[in-house]
Biotite code that builds the C-alpha atoms (Angstrom):
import biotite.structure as struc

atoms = struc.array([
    struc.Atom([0.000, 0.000, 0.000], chain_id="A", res_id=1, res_name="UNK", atom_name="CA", element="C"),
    struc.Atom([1.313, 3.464, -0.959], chain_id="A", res_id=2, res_name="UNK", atom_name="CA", element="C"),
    struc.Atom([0.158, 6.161, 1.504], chain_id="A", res_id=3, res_name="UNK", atom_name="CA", element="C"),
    struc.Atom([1.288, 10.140, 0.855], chain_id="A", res_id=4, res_name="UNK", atom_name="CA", element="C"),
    struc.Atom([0.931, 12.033, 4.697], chain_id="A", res_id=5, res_name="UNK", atom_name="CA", element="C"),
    struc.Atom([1.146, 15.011, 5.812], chain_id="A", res_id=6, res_name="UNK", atom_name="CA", element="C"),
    struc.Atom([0.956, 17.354, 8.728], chain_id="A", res_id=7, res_name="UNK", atom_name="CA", element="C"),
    struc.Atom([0.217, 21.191, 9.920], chain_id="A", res_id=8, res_name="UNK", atom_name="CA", element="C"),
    struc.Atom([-1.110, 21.014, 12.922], chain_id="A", res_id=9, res_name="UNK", atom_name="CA", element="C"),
    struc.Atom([1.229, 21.961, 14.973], chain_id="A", res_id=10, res_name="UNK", atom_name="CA", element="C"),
    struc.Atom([4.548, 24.096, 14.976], chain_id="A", res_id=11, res_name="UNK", atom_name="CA", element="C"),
    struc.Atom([6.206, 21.970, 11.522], chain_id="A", res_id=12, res_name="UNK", atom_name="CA", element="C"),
    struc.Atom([4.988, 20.930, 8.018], chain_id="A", res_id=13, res_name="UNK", atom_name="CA", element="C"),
    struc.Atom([5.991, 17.357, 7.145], chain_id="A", res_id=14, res_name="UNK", atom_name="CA", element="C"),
    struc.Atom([5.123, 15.296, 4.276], chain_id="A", res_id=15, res_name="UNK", atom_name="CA", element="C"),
    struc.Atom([5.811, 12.105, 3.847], chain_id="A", res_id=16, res_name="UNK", atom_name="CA", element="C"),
    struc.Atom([5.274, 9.191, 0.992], chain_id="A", res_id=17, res_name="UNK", atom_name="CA", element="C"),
    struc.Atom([5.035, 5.477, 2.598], chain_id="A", res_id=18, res_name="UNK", atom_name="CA", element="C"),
    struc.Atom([5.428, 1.948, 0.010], chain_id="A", res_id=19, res_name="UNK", atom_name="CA", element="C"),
    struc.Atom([4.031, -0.959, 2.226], chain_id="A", res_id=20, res_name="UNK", atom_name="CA", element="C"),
    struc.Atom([5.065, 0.457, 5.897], chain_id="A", res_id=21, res_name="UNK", atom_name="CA", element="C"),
    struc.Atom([8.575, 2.156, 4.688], chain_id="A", res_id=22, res_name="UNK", atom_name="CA", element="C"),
    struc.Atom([9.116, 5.797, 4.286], chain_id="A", res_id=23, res_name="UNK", atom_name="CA", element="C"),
    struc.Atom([10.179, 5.981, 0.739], chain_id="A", res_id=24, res_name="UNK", atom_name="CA", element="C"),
    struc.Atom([10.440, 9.977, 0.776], chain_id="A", res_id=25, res_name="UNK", atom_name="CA", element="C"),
    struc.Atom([9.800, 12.750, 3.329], chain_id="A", res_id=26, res_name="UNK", atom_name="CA", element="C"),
    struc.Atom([10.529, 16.388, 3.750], chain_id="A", res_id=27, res_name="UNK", atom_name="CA", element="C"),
    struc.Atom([9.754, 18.724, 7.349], chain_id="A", res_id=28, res_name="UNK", atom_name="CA", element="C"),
    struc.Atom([10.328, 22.154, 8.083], chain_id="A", res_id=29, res_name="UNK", atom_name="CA", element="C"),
    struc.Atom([9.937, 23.912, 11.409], chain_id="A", res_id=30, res_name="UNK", atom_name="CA", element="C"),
    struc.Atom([7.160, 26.799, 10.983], chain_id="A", res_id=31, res_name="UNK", atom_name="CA", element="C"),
    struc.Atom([4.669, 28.220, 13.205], chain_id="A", res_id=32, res_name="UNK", atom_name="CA", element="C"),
    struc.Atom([3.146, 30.132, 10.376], chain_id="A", res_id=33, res_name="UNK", atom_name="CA", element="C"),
    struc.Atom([3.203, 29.689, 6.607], chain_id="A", res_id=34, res_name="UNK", atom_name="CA", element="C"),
    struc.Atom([2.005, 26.299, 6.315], chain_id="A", res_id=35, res_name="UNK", atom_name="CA", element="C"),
    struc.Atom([-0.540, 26.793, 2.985], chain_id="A", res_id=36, res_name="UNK", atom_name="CA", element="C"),
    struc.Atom([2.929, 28.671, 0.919], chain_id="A", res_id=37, res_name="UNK", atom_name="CA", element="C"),
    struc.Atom([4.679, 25.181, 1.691], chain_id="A", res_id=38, res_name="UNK", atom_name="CA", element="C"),
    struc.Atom([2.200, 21.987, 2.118], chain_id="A", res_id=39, res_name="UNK", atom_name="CA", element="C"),
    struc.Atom([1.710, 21.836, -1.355], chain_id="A", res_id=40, res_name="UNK", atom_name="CA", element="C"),
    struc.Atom([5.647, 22.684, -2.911], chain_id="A", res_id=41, res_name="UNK", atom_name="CA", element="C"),
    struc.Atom([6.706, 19.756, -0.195], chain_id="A", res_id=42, res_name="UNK", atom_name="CA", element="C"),
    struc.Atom([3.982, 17.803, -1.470], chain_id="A", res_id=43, res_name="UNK", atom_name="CA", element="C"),
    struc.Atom([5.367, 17.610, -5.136], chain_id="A", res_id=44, res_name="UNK", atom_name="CA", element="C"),
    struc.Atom([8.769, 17.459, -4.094], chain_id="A", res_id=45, res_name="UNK", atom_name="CA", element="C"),
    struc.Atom([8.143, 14.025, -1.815], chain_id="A", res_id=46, res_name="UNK", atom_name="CA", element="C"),
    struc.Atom([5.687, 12.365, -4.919], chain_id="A", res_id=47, res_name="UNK", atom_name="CA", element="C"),
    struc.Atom([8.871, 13.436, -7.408], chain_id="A", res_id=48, res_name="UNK", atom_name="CA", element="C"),
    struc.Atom([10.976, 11.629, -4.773], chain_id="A", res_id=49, res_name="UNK", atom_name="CA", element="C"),
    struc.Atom([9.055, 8.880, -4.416], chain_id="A", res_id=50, res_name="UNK", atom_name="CA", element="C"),
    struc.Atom([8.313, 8.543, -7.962], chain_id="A", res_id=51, res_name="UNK", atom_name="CA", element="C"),
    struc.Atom([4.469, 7.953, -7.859], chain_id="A", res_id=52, res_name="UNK", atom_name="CA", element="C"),
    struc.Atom([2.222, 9.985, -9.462], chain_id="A", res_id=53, res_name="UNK", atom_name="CA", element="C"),
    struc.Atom([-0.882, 11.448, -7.449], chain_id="A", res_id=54, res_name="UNK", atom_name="CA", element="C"),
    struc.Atom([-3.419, 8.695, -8.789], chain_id="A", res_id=55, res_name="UNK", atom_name="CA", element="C"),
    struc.Atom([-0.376, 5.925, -7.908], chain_id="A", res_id=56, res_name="UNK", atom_name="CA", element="C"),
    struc.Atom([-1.423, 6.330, -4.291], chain_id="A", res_id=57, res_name="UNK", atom_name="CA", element="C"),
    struc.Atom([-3.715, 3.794, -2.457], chain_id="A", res_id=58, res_name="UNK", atom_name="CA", element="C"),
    struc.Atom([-4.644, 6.619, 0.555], chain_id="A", res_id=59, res_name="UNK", atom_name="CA", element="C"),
    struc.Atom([-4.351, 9.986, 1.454], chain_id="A", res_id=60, res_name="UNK", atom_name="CA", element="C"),
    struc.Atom([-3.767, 10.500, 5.418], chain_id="A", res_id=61, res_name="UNK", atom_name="CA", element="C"),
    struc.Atom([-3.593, 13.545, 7.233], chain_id="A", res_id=62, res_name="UNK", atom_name="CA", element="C"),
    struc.Atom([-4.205, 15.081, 10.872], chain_id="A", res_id=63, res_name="UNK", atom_name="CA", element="C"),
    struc.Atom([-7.288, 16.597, 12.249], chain_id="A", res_id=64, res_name="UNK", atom_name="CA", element="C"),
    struc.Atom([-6.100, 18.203, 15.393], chain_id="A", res_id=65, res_name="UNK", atom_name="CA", element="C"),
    struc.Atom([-6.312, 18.884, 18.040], chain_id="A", res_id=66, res_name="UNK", atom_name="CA", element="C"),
    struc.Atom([-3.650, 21.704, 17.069], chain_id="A", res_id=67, res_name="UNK", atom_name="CA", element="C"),
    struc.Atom([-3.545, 24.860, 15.200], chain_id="A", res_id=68, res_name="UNK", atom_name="CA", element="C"),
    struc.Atom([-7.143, 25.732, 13.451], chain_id="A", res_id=69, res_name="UNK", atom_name="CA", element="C"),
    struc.Atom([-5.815, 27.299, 10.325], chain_id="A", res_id=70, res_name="UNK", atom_name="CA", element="C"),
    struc.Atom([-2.836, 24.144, 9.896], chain_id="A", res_id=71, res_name="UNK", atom_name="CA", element="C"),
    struc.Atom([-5.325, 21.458, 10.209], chain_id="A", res_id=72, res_name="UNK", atom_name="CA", element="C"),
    struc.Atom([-7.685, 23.585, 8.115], chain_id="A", res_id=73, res_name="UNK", atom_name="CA", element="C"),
    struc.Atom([-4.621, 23.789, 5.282], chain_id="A", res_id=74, res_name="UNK", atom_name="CA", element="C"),
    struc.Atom([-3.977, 19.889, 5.440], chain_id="A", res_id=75, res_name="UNK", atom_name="CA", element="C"),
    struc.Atom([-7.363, 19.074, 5.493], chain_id="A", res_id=76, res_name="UNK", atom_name="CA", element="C"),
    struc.Atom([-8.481, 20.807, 2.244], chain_id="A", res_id=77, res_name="UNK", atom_name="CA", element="C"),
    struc.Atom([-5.055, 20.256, 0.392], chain_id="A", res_id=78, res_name="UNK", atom_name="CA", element="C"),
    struc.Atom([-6.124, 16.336, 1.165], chain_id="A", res_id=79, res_name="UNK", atom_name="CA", element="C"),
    struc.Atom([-9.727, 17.105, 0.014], chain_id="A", res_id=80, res_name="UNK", atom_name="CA", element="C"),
    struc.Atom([-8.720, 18.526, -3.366], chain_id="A", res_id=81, res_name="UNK", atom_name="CA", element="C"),
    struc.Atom([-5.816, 15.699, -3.725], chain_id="A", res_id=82, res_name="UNK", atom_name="CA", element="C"),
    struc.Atom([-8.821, 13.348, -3.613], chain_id="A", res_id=83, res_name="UNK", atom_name="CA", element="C"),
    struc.Atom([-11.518, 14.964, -5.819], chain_id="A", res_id=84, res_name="UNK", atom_name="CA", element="C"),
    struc.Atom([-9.008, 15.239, -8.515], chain_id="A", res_id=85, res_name="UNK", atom_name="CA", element="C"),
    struc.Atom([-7.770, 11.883, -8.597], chain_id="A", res_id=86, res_name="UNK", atom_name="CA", element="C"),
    struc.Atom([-9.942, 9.577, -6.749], chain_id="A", res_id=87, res_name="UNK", atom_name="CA", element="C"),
    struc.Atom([-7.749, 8.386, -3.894], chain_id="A", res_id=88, res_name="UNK", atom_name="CA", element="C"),
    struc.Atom([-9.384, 7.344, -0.377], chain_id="A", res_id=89, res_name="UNK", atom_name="CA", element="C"),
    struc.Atom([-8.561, 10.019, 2.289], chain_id="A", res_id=90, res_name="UNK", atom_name="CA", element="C"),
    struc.Atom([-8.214, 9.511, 6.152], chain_id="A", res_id=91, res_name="UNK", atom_name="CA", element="C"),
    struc.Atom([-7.788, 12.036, 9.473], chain_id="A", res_id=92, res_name="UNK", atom_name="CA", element="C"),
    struc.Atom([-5.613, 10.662, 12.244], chain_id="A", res_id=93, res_name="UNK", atom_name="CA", element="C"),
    struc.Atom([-5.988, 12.721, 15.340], chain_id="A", res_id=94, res_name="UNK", atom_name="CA", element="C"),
    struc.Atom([-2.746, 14.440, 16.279], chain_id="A", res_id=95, res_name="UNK", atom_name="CA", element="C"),
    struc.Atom([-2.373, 12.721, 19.571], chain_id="A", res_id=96, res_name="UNK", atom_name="CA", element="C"),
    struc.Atom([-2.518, 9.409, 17.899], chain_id="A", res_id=97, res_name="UNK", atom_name="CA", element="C"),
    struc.Atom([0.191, 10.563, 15.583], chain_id="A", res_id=98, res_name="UNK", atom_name="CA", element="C"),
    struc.Atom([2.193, 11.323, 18.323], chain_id="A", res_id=99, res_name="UNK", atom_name="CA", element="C"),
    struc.Atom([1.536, 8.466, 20.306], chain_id="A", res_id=100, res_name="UNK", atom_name="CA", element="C"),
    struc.Atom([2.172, 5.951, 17.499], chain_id="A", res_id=101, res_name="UNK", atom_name="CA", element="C"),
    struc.Atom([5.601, 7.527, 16.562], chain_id="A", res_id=102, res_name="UNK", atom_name="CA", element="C"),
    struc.Atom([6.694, 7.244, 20.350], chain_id="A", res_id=103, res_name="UNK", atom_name="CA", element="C"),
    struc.Atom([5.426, 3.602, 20.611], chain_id="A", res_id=104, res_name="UNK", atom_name="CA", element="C"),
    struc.Atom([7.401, 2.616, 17.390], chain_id="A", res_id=105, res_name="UNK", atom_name="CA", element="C"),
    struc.Atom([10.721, 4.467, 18.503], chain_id="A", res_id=106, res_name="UNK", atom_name="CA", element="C"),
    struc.Atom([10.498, 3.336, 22.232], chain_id="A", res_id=107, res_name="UNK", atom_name="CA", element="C"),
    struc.Atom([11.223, -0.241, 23.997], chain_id="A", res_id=108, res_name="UNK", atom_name="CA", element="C"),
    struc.Atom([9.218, -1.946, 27.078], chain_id="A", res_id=109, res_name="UNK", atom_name="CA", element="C"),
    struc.Atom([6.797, 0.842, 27.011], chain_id="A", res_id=110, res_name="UNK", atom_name="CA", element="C"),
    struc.Atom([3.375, 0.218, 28.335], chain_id="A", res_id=111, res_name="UNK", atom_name="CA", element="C"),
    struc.Atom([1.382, 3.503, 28.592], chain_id="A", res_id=112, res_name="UNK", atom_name="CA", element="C"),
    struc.Atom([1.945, 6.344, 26.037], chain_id="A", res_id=113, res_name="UNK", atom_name="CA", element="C"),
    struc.Atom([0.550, 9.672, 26.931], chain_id="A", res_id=114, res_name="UNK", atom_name="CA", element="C"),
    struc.Atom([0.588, 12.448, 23.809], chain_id="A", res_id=115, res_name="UNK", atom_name="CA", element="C"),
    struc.Atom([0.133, 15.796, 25.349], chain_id="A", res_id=116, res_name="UNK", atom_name="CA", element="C"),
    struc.Atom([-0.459, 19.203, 23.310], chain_id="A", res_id=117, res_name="UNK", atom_name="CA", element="C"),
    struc.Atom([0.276, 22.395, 24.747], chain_id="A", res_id=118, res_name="UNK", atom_name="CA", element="C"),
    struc.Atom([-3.025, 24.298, 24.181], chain_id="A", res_id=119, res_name="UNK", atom_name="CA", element="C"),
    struc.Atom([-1.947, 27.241, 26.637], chain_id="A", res_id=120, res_name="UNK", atom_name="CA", element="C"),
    struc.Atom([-3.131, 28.550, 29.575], chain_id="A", res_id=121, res_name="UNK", atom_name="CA", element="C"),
    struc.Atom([-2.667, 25.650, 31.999], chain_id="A", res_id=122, res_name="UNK", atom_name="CA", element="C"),
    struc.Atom([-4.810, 23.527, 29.524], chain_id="A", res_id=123, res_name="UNK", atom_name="CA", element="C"),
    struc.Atom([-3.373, 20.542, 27.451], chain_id="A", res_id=124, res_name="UNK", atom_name="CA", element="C"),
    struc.Atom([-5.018, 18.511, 24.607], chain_id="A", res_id=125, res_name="UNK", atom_name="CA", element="C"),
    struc.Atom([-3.899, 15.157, 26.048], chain_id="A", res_id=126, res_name="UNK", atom_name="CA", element="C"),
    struc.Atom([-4.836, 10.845, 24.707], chain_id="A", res_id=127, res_name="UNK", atom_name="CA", element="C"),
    struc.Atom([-3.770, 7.879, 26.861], chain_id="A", res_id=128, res_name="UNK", atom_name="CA", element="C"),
    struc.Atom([-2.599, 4.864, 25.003], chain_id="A", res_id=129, res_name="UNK", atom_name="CA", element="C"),
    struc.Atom([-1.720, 1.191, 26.389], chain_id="A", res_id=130, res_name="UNK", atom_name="CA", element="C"),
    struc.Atom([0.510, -1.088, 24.279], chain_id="A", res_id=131, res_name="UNK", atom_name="CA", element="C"),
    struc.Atom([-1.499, -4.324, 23.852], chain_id="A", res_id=132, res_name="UNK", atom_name="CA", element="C"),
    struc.Atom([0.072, -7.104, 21.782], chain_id="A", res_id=133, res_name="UNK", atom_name="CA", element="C"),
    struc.Atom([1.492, -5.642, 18.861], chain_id="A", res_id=134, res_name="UNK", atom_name="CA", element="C"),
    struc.Atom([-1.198, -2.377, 18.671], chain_id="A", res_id=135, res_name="UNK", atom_name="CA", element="C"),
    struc.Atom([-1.380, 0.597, 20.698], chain_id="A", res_id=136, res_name="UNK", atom_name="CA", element="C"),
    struc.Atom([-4.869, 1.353, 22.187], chain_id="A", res_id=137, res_name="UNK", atom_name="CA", element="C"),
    struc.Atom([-6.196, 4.118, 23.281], chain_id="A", res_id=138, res_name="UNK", atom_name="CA", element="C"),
    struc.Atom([-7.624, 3.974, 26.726], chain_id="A", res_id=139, res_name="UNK", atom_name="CA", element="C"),
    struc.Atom([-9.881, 7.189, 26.226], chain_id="A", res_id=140, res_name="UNK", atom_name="CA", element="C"),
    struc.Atom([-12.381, 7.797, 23.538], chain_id="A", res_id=141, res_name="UNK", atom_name="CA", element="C"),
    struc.Atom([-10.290, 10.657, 21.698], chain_id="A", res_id=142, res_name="UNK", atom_name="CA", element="C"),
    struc.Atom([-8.027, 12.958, 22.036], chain_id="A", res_id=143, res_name="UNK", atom_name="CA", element="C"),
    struc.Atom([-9.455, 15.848, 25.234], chain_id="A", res_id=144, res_name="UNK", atom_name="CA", element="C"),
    struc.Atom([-9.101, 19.353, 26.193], chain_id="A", res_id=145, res_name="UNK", atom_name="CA", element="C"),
    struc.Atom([-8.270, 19.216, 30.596], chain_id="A", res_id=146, res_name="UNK", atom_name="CA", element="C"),
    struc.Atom([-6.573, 21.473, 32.971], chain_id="A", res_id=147, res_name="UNK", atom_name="CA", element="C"),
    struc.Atom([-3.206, 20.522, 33.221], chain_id="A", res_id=148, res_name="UNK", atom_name="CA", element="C"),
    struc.Atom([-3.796, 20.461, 37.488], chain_id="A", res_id=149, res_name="UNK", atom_name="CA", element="C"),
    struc.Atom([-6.950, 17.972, 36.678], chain_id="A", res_id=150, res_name="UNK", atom_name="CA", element="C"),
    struc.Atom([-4.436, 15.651, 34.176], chain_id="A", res_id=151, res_name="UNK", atom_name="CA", element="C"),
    struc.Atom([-1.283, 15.369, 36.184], chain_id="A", res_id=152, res_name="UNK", atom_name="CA", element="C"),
    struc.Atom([-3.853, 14.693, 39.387], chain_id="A", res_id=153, res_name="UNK", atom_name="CA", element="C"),
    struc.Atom([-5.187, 11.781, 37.495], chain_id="A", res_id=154, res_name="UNK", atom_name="CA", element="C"),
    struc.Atom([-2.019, 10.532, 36.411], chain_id="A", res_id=155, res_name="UNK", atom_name="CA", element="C"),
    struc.Atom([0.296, 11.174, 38.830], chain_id="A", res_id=156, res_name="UNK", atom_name="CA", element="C"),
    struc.Atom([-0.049, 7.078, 40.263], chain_id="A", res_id=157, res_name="UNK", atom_name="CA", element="C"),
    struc.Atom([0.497, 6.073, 36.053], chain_id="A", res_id=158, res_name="UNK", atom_name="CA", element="C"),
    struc.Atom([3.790, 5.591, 34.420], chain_id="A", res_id=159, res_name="UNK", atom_name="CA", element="C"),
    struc.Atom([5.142, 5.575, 30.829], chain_id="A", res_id=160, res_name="UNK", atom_name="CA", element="C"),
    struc.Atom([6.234, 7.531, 28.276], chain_id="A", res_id=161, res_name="UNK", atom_name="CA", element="C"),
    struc.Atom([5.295, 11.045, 27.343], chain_id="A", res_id=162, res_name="UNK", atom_name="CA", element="C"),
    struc.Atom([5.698, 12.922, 24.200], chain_id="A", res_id=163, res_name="UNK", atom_name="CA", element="C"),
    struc.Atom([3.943, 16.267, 22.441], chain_id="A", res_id=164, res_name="UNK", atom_name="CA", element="C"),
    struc.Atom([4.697, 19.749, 23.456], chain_id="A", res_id=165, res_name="UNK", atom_name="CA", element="C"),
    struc.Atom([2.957, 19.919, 26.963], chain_id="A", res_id=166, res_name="UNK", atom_name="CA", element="C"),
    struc.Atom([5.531, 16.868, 27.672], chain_id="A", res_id=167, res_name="UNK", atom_name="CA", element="C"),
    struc.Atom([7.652, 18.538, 29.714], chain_id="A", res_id=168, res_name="UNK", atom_name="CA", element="C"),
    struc.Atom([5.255, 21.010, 31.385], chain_id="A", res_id=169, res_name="UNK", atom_name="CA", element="C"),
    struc.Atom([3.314, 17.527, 32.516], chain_id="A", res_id=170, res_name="UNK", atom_name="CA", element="C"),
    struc.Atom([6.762, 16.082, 34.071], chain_id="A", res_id=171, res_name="UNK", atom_name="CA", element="C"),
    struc.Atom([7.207, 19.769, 36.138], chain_id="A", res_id=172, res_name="UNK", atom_name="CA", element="C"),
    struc.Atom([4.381, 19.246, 37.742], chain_id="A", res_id=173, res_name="UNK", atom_name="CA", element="C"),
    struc.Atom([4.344, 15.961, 38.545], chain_id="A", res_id=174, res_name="UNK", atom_name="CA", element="C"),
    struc.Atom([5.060, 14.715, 42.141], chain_id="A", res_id=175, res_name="UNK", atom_name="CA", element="C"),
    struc.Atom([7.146, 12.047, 40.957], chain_id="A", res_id=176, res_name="UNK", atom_name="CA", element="C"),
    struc.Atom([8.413, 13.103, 36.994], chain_id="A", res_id=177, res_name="UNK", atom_name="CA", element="C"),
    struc.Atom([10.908, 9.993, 36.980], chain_id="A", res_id=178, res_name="UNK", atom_name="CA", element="C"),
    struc.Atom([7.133, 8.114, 36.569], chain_id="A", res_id=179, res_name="UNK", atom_name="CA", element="C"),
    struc.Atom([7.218, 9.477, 32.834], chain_id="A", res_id=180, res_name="UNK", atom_name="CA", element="C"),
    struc.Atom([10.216, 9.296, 30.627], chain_id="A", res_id=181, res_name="UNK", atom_name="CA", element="C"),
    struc.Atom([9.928, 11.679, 27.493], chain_id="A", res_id=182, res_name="UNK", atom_name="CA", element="C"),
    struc.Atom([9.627, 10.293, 24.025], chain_id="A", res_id=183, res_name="UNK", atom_name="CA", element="C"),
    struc.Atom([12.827, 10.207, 22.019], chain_id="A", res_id=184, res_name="UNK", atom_name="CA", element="C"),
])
């Protein structure tokens, strides 16, 4: 399966083509702003890398937030016309499962994933995973909006691994930060 990906939601623009599970091309900047002028240049430039043509895709995947309103609004129309002009299957993955899924695969012995978004003040878009078998699961129903206060005092008895930007705000306030190691 051949999968073109991309992201704006939150403070970088990646794009990234995938052939059967192995990135075959991708391209990130760092950019809090400006993500319309480049999704679509980075877009050509990883499908000329990859050597597949738009319609040689099998699915489109992008995020849906939680994250910045205008990036996920960018990536999710650039994936919308991508698949009105050429047929391909589109599908949203939440930011926090991004996250979490990239810190499973890149981690060892790691039971409880926590992806935590910085969504300023003292709140945090935040998703608990649990590694079962060979998947990742998350143990809420989506990604949520808390305090920061009501999150670390419901999580302060958990350990795992954290990773988004409101990581290492989480560990500061945490009784016991050696609980949660940060994401590599």
């Amino acid at each position: 399966m051949k999968i073109l990906a991309f992201d704006t939601s939150l403070a970088a623009c990646t794009v990234a083509a995938v052939a059967d599970g192995r990135i075959i091309a991708e391209r990130s900047e760092r950019r809090d702003r400006g993500h319309a002028e480049a999704l679509m240049p980075m877009i050509v430039g990883v499908r000329q890398e990859a050597e597949v043509d738009y319609d040689g895709f099998d699915l489109i995947a992008t995020t849906v937030g939680p994250g910045s309103f205008t990036g996920v609004r960018v990536a999710v129309a650039a994936a919308r016309g991508l698949a009105l002009a050429t047929g391909v299957r589109t599908v949203g993955v939440t930011t926090t499962a991004a996250l979490g899924q990239t810190a499973w695969a890149t981690t060892t012995n790691a039971t409880s994933i926590l992806a935590i978004i910085d969504a300023r003040r003292e709140e945090v878009y935040a998703q608990l995973f649990d590694a079962v078998g060979d998947r990742l699961v998350s143990r809420w129903r989506g990604p949520m909006l808390d305090s920061l206060s009501n999150l670390v005092a419901n999580l302060k008895e958990e350990k795992g691994i954290v990773v988004g930007s409101g990581a290492a705000v989480f560990r500061q306030r945490l009784p016991d930060p050696s609980r949660w190691q940060d994401a590599e």
